[in-house]
N, C-alpha and C positions, 0 to 999 in steps of 0.2 A: 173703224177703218181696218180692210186685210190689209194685208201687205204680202205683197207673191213675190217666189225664191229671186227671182231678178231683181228685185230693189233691196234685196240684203247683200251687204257685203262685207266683206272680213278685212278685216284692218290688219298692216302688213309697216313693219319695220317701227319707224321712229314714229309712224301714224297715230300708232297703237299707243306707243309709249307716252306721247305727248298728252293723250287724252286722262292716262292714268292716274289714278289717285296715289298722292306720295307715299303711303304706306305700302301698296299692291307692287311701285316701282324700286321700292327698298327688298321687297322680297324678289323680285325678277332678278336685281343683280345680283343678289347674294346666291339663288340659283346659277345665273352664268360664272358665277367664280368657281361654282362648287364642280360644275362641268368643267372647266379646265384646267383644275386641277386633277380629276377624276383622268380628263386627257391626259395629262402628265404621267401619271401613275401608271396608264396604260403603257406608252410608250414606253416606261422604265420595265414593264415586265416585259413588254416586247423584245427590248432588247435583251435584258437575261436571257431569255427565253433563245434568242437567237444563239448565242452566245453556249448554252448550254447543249441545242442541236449540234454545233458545229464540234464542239467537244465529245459530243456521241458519235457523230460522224469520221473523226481520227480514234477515236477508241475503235468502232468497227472495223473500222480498213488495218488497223494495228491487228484483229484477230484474222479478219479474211485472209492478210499476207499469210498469218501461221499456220493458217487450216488451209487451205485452199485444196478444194475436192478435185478428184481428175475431170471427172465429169463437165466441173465448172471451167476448169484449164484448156480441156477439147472447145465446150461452148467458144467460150470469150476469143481461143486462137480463130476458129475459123469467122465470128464475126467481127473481129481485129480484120484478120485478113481480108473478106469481101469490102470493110469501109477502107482500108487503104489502098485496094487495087485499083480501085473509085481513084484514089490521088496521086495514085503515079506511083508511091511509094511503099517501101517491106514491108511486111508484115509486123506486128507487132510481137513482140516476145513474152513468156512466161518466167517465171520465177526460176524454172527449173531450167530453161533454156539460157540463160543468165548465166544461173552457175558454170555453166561448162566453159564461158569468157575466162572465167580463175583458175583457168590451168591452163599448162606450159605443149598445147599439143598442136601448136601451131605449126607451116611449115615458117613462120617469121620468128618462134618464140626463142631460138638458139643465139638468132643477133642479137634480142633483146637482151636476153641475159647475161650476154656478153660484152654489149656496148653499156649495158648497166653497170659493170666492175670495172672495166677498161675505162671507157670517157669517164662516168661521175662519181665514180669510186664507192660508190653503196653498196650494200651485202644481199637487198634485199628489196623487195614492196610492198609497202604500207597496203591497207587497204583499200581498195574499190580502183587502186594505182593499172594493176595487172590486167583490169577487166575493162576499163575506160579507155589503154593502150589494144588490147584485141580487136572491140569495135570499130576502134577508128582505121586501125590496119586493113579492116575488111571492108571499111570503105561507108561505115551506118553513122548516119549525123545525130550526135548526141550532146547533152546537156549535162554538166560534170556539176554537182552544189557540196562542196567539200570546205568542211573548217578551214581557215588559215592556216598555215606551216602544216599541214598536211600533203603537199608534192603535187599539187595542179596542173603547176607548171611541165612537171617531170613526164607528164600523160600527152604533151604534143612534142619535147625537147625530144625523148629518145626515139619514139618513132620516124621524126624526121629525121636522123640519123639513122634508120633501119630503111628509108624511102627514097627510091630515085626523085630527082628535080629540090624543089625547097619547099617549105610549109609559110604558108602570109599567115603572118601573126599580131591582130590588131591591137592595140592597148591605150588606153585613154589619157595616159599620165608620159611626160618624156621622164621625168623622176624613176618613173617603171622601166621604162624602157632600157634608161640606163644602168637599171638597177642586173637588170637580166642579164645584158649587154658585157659585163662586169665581171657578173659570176661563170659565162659560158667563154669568156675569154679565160679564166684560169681554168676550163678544166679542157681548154683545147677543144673548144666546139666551134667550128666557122659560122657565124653570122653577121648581119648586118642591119640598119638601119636608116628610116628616110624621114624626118620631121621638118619642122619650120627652120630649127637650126643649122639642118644639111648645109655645105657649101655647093656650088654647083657641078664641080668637080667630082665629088663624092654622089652625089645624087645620076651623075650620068653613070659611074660605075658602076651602081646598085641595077640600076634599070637596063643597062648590056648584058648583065650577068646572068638578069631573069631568064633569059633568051642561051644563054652560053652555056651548053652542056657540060667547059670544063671551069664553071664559077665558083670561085671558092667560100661557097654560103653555103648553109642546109639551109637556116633562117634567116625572113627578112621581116622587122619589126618595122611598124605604118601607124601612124596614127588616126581615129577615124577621117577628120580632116582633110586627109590627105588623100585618103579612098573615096572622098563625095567632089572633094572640089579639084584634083587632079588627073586630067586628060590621060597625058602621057602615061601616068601610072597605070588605068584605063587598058590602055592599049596594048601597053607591054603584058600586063598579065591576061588577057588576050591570046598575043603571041604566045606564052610561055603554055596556056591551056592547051593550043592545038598543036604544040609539041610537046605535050605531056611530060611538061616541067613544073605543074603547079598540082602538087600531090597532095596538100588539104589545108583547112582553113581555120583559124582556131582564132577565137573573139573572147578574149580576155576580159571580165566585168562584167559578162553579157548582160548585167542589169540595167547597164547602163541605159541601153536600147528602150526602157521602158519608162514611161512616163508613170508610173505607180512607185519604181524605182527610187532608192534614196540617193542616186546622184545620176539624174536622166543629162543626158548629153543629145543634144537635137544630131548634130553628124552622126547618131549610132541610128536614126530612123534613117538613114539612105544606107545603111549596108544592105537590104535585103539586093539588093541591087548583085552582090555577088554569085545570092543564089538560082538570081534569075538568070544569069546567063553563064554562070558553069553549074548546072544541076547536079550533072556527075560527081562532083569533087564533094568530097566530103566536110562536113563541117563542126568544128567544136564547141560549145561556150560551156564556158567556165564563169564560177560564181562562187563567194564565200555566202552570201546574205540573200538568194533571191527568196519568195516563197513563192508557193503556185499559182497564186495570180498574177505575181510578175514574168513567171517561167510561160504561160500563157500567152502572154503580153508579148513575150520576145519572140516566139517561135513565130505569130504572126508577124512580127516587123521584119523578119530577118529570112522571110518567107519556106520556115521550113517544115514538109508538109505533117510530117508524123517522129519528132524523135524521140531516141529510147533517154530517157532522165534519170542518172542515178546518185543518189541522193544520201550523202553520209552524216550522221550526228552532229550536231553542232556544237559540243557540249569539246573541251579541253580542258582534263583534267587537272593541268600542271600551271595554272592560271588561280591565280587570288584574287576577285574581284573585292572593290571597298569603292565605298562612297564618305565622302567628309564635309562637312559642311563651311562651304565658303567666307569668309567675313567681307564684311563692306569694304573692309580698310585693303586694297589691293595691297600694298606693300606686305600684312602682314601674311595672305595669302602667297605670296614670294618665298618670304622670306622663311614659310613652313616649309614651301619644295627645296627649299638650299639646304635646308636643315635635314630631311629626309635622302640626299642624293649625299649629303658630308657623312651620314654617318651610317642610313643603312646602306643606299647604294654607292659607297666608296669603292672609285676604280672601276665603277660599272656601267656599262653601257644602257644608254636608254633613251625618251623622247618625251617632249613637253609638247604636247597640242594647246595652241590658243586660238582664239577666235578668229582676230585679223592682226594682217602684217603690221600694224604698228602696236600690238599687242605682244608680236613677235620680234621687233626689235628691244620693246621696251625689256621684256622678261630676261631674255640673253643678256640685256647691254645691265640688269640686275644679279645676275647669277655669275656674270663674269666679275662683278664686282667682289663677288664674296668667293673668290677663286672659285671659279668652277668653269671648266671646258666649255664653252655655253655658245652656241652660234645660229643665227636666225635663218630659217627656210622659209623663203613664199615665191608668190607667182612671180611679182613683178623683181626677184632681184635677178641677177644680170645670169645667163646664161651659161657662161664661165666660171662664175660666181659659186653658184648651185653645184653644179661639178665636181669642183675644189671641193663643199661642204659635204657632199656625199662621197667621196672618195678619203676623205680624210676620217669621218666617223665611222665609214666601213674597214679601217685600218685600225680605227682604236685611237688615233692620235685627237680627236674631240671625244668629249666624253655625253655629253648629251647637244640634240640636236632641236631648238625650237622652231617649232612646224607648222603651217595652216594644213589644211587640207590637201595640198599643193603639193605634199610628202608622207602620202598614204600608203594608197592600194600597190599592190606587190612587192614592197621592199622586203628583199629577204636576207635579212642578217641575223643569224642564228642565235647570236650571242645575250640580245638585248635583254635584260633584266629587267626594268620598270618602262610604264609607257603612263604618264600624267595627265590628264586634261585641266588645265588652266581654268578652261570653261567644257561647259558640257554640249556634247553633239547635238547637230540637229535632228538625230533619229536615233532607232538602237539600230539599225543598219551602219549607218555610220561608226557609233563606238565600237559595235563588235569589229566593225572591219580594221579599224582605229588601233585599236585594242589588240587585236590580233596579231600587232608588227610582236609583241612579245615572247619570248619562251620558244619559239620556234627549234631549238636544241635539244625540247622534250623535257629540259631543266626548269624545275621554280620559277615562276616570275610574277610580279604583282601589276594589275591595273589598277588605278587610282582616278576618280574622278571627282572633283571639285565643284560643287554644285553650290551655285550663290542664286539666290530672290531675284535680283536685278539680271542676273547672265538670260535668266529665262524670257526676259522680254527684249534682250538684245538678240539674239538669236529669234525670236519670234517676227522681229519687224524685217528680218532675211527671210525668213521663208514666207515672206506671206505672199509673195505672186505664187507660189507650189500650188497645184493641186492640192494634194492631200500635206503640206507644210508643215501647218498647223495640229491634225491629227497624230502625223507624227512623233513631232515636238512633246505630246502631250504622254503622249507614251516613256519617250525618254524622261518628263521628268517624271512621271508613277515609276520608275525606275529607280530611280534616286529619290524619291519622296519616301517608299513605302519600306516600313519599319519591319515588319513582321513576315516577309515573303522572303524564299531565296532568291539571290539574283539571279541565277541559274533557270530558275519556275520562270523568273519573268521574259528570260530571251525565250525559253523553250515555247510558251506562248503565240510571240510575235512571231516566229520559228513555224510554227505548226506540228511543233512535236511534244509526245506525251512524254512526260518528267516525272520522276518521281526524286525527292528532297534527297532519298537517300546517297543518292548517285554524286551530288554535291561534296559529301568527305568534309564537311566544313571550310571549301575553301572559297568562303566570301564571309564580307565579316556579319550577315544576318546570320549565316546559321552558324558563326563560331562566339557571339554575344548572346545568341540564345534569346529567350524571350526578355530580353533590355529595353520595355517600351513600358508604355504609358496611356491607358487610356484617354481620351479628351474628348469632352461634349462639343460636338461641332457643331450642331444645330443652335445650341443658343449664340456660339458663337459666329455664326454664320448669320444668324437674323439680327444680331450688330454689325456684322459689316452691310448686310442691307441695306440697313438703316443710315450707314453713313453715307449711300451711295445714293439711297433716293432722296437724304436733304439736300443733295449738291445737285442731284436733276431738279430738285423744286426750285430751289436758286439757278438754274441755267448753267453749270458749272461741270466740266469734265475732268475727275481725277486720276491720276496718272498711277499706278502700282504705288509707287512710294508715296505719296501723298496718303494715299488712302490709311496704309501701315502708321503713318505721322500721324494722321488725324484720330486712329483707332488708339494712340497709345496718350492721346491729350494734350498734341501740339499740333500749333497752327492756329486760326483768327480765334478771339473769344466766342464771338457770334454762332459759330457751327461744333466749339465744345458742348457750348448751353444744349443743343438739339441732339444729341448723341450720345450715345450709351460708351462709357472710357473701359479699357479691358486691364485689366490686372495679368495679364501674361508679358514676358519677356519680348521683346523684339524678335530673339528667333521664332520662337512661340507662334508669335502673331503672322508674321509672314510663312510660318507653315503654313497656318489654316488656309490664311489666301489662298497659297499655292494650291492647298488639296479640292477649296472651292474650287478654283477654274481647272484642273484634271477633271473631275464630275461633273463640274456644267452650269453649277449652280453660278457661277461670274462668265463671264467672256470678256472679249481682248477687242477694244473697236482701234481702227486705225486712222491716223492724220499725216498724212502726205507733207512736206513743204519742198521747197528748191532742193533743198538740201542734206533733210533727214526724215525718220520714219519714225512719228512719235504714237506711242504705245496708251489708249487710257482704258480701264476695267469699267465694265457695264454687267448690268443683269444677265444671268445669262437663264437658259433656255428651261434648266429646272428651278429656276429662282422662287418662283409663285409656292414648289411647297415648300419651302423653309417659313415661308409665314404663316403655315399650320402651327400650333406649338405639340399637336399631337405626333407631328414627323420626328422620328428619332434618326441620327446619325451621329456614330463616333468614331473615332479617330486611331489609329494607334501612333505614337509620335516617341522617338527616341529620348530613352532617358540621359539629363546631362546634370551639373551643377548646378543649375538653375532649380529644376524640379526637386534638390533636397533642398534648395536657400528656401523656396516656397514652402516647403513642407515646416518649418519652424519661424512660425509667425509671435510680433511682441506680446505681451501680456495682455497690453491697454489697449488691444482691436487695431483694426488695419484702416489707416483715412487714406482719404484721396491723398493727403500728402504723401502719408508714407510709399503709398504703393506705386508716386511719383518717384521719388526718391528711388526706392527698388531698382523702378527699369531703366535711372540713369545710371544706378551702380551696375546695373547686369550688361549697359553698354559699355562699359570700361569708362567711367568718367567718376575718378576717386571723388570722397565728400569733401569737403574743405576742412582742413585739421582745427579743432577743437581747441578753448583754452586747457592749460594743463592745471592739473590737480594743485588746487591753494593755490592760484592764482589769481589774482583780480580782473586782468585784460592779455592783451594779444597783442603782439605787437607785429607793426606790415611788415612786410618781407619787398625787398628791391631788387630784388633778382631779374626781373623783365622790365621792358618797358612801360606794356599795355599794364604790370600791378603799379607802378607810379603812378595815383591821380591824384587827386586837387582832393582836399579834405572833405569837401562837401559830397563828393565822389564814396567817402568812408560813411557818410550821414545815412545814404541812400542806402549802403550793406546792412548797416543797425538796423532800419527800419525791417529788411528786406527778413532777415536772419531772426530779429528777434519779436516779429508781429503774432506768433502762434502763442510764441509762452507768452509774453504780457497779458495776449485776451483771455488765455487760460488764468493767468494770476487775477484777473479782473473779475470774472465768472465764478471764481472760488471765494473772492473777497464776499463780492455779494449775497454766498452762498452763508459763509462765514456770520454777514450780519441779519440773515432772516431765519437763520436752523439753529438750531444748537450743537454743539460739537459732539459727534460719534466717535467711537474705537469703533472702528473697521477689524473683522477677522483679517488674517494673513489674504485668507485667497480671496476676499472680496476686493482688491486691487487690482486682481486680475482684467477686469470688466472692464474697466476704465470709463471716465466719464460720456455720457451721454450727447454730449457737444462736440466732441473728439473729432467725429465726422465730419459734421458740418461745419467747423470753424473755418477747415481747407477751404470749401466751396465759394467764399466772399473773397478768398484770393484769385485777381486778374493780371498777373503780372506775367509777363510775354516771356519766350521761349530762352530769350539771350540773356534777360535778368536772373532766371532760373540757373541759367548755366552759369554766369558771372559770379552769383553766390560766394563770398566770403565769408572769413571770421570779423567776430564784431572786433569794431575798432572805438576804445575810448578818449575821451581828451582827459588826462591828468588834472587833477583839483585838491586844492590844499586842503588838510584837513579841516581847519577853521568853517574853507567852506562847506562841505560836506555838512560837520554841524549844524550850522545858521539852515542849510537847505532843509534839515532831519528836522529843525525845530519847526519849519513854516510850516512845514505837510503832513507833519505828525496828526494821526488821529482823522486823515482825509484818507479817502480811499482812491487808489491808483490811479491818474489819471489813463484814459484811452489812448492807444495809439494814434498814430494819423488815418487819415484817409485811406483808399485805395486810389485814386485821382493823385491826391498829394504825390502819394511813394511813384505811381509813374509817369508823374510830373520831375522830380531828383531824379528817377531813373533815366529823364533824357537831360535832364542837363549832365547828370553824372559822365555819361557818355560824350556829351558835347566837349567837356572840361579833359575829357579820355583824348579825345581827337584833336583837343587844340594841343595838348601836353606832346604828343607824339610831331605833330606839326613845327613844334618850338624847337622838339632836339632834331627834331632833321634839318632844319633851318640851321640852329646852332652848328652842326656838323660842318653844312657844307659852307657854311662862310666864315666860322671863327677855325673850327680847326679842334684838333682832337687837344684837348686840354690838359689830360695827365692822369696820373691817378686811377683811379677807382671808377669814377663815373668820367665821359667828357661833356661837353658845353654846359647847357643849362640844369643837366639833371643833379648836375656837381651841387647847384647852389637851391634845390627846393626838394633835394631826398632827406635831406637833416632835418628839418623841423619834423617831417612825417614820420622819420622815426619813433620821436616824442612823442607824436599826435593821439590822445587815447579818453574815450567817450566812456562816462560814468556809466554804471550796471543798472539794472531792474527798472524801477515805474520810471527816474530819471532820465532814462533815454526819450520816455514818451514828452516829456518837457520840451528836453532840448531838440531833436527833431521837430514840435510842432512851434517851437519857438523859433528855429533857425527858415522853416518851411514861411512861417510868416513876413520875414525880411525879406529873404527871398522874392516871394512873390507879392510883395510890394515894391520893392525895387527893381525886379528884374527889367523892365521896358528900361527906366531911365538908365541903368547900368548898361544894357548894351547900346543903347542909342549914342550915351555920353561919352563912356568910356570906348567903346569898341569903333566908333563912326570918326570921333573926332581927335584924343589922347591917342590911343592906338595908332590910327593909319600916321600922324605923324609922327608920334617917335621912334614906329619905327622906319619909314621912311626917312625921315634926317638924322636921325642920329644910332643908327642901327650898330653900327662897328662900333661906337667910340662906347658908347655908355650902357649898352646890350647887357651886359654881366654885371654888371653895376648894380643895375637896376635892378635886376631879378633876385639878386644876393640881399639886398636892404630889404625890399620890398616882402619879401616870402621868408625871409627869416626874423624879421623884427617884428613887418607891420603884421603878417598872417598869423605870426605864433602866436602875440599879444590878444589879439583879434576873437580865435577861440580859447584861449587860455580865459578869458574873460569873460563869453558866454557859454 
């Protein structure tokens, strides 16, 4: 039979697949995996690769500035000039044309220099100050990008004092506004302002005056708001344009305007609206944080058609940047900045940024507890309120001021010494701008940011409607993550300018600790937290940052310990790496909406697939602490899952439970709390719990004892430690709260006689076993239940007999004395009396609580609760209970 090309066909998708034989389909996948990894990979250079043009690209334009040929200066002016004649607008300017802005040969420059020693009392102008004020005198719309406490402001304040009519001066913050408002009333400057809080009084006089040749304003401050949703304002500046009272226009934040921006304000997208219908008037924006794709962003919203941009260093030398590592325990993060504000910055001005306003009452309403000037700033406190807080710390009479965001951009008070973040920004736009309120005097000043695990996904679940939020966010925290860069490198970056370390002087504390890090394999430990994350997708199961850190440190169900690899690093340790996976990509952040909050859980993220290489290398650099020498001097006898259990509870601050003392036989309980008062059986369950590793250790060596013959070991062959060591932890199942509840063993007292008679029965037997694992947490809930009824008893006691006297009141009076006494025999005999006590137990448990607890119980203490209450408890638990175990 032929067969012709029309009756053959090629099989196509899951066709193909179907047909194939299981080995032909085992290799097809392991091709598509090896292809998307391969993908992977590519994109990862791709991005370098971008990353590295663009850093070619600002090295260029850095030489072009300095070389720039005349030739190339003629070219570019006349084809600047033919594309802007096109737009209505001047020509563009050269380097050299520029400089001649920085001299004084204006016919305005005589006022200037005169209202500059006269009104603000300066000697002199800073840079780019001189050349920013020429432009705008001559009427050229430009775009100012100047550090903080650099004089921004001072680049539209004295000209409109050198210009007929007033200057409209936008500003996104009333904080700002009044902040300006403030400082140009001490130096004798007329201005004014129109907000939400105007009375209506005050807002007709603002808006007459626009108009009134003899007004006693230069400035009038608006917020955008007020510019998109108010008519009348509208109108009047209008009027005041075609009687050439509105002499220029100057947009304070101008970032704002941009939705790339780190704090986009929708009202900043209807300013262009000013340029559209006064073209002529000149226009300013000002900015500490844009970079050029936002300064792009804005020129388009604000419709202007070609401005000159100039652009100063971001870099302040007289700034200390540091980063500290937050603890979970908020209080003691508190209670570090009271301690820092008492003794280094004593008597000094400064500011505490937190997250949200009840972050910011809480902080204040802590800092004033430990004497400290400490008073809260946010949106929603009262008006008046706010005022009072900003005029009294601009006076020195507060000494620090806790802030949201809500008490940022433009405050200018020279003085401030330290400026703290509680939590970290949602951007490095933000912090630098944050950051910025400090040193402005040109004096020292330190920023400080506090960087916690959890702050990172509470700020994450805020920005996530952003656009770019999240990217952001991610930034800041490789800011704060990264060990080995200066912090300085890291804005210069975000920044778009070339850095070099040296320029730093050591004032941040990467480059003043030096190389103070740590190598860390993150690829293996990156392919355990994988691993934890796809047993909880195979179980249908969404884990939350912190769960995941619990689960990776060997708490949480048994069931998903068993499947998962346990990490021997510290809590900080472990939640670095997190953090540094989701920076790089290797995790992502999925989100869950409900009514009410914005809950955060970690998923695979987008370079996950190559961590499952084991050829993929990635490492870490991670600050050295206490931890990395406790690690570095490990025991003799090898490290078990116990111990390295043990470890990262002590690395959490959770002391061991103190030991008997040297030539002692036992331990005796301590009644210093409530929740240590339990019920003797309560003590059964600690033996078991405390002494289950050495007895099976004793057991293991017995037997070893009767099938070897005895060795002399060298000295150092002890070091090794036995081969079992390991794995004896692993048959321990005992939950999260019995671990932590751990006490000293508790014995019960026994006469010598007995002791004897017992030493003769079992002489010549070998060690009985412990109990169960079942057993022990089976006592571990009653122990607990005996916890709960005990605490029950004295609050009950409390509130109906009454404080009793003494030492102890109500019932604790009459059942802390026997436990005093109460004290459980040493060695293989524990294992006795535990699986002897465990068997009464759980044979009578049902009847005992049926009998006792259903029917004895609810009456006596219903009838006879007041009269014979202590009565009972006193006979019963000191005669019948002591006898009881003194017996068995």
């Amino acid at each position: 039979m032929v067969l012709r090309p029309s009756d053959v066909t090629e099989p196509h998708g899951d066709h193909a697949n179907a047909g194939a034989p299981p080995d032909v389909q085992v290799q097809l996948d392991e091709v598509e995996s090896e292809l998307e990894l391969v993908e992977l990979q590519i994109a990862e250079l791709l991005e370098k690769q971008s990353e590295l043009n663009s850093r070619k690209s600002r090295l260029l334009s850095r030489v072009g500035k300095d070389c720039e040929a005349a030739g190339q200066r003629g070219s570019s002016s006349s084809s600047s000039s033919s594309s802007s004649s096109k737009a209505g607008a001047p020509p563009a300017m050269s380097k050299q044309e520029l400089e001649r802005y920085d001299k004084a040969g204006f016919s305005w420059s005589k006022d200037l220099q005169e209202r500059l020693k006269t009104s603000f009392r300066l000697p002199g102008f800073r840079p780019l100050q001189l050349r920013a004020m020429n432009l705008s005198m001559e009427g050229r719309d430009l775009f100012l990008v100047m550090p903080t406490g650099r004089g921004k402001s001072l680049c539209y304040q004295l000209p409109a004092l050198c210009s007929p009519g007033f200057t409209l001066v936008i500003t996104p913050l009333v904080a700002l506004m009044e902040d300006q408002l403030m400082y140009l009333k001490g130096v004798d400057v007329p201005a004014a302002c129109l907000n939400a809080a105007s009375t209506r009084e005050h807002a007709k006089m603002v808006l007459d005056g626009m108009t009134d040749p003899q007004a006693p304003f230069k400035l009038v401050y608006v917020t955008p708001e007020k510019v998109a949703k108010s008519k009348m304002l509208m109108s009047r500046l209008e009027k005041a344009h075609a009687a050439q009272r509105l002499s220029r226009i100057a947009v304070d934040e101008v970032h704002c305007c941009s939705q790339w921006g780190h704090d986009f304000r929708p009202d900043y997208k209807l300013l262009g609206i000013l340029k559209r219908q006064f073209p002529k008037v000149p226009l300013l924006g000002l900015t500490a944080t844009a970079t050029s794709s936002v300064l792009k962003d804005c020129q388009k919203i604000l419709c202007v058609p070609q401005p000159i941009t100039l652009t100063s260093s971001f870099n302040r030398t007289n700034l200390f940047y540091e980063v500290r590592v937050k603890e979970a325990n908020q209080d003691r993060s508190v209670s570090d900045i009271a301690s820092l504000i008492k003794t280094r910055y004593k008597d000094q001005s400064g500011i505490v940024y937190v997250f949200s306003q009840k972050d910011s009452e809480a902080v204040a309403a802590e800092l004033q507890k430990q004497d400290i000037q400490a008073y809260p700033y946010h949106a929603n406190l009262h008006p008046d309120d706010k005022t009072k807080v900003h005029h009294k710390w601009t006076r020195n009479k507060i000494q620090v001021v806790v802030a949201t965001v809500a008490f940022g951009m433009g405050i200018d008070k020279p003085d401030v010494r330290f400026v703290i973040h509680h939590t970290i920004s949602k951007s490095i736009e933000n912090y630098y701008q944050e950051s910025g309120r400090a040193g402005r005097d040109d004096r020292p000043a330190d920023c400080i940011v506090y960087f916690g695990f959890a702050d990172v996904f509470r700020v994450s679940s805020m920005v996530v409607m952003e656009n770019v939020g999240q990217q952001k966010l991610l930034q800041m925290v490789d800011y704060c993550q990264n060990a080995q860069r200066c912090r300085r490198s890291l804005m210069a970056v975000h920044f778009d300018e070339v850095w070099d370390d040296k320029g730093c002087n050591k004032m941040c504390d990467t480059c003043k600790n030096g190389e103070d890090y740590v190598s860390v394999d993150l690829g293996r430990h990156g392919r355990e937290v994988l691993q934890i994350l796809e047993v909880a997708a195979s179980l249908d199961e969404k884990m939350t940052p912190l769960k995941v850190v619990e689960s990776w440190l060997g708490k949480g169900p048994a069931k998903r310990r068993k499947m998962i690899q346990i990490t021997e690093l510290s809590r900080a340790e472990a939640e670095a790496v997190v953090t540094q996976l989701l920076v790089l990509d290797y995790l992502g952040v999925d989100f869950s909406f409900t009514p009410y909050t914005t809950n955060s859980y970690l998923k695979l993220g987008r370079k996950a697939p190559l961590l499952k290489s084991p050829s993929h290398t990635l490492m870490m650099k991670m600050r050295k602490t206490s931890v990395h020498s406790a690690a570095a001097v490990k025991p003799s006898g090898g490290r078990g899952a116990g111990a390295s259990k043990a470890g990262k509870r002590g690395s959490q601050g959770d002391a061991p439970p103190p030991g008997p003392k040297k030539g002692t036989s036992a331990v005796t309980v301590e009644d210093d709390a409530v929740d240590d008062a339990t019920f003797a059986l309560a003590g059964v369950v600690v033996v078991v719990v405390a002494q289950q590793q050495a007895n099976q250790r004793k057991e293991r060596e017995a037997e070893k004892r009767e099938s070897t013959p005895v060795r002399v070991q060298p000295a150092g062959a002890a070091a090794e430690g036995p081969p079992h060591a390991v794995q004896r932890s692993a048959k321990r199942k005992s939950t999260t709260p019995q671990r932590r509840r751990t006490k000293p063993c508790i014995a019960v007292a026994t006469s010598p006689e007995d002791r004897d008679d017992d030493d003769r029965r079992h002489r010549g037997r070998r060690p009985s076993s412990v109990i169960s694992d079942a057993a022990a947490e089976e006592l571990c809930d009653l122990r607990d239940y005996y916890s709960s009824q005990l605490r029950r008893i004295n609050y009950v006691s409390h509130e109906h007999l009454g404080a009793g006297g003494g030492e102890a009141d109500g019932v604790l009076a009459c059942i802390r004395g026997p436990l005093r006494s109460l004290r459980l025999p040493r060695g293989a005999a524990i294992g006795r009396t535990a699986r002897s006590l465990w068997t009464r137990v759980s044979g009578r448990r049902k009847l005992y609580y049926t009998r006792y607890y259903t029917q004895y119980y609810t009456q006596y203490y219903t009838q006879y609760y007041t009269q014979y209450y202590t009565q009972y408890y006193t006979q019963y638990y000191t005669q019948y209970d002591t006898q009881y175990y003194t017996q068995y």
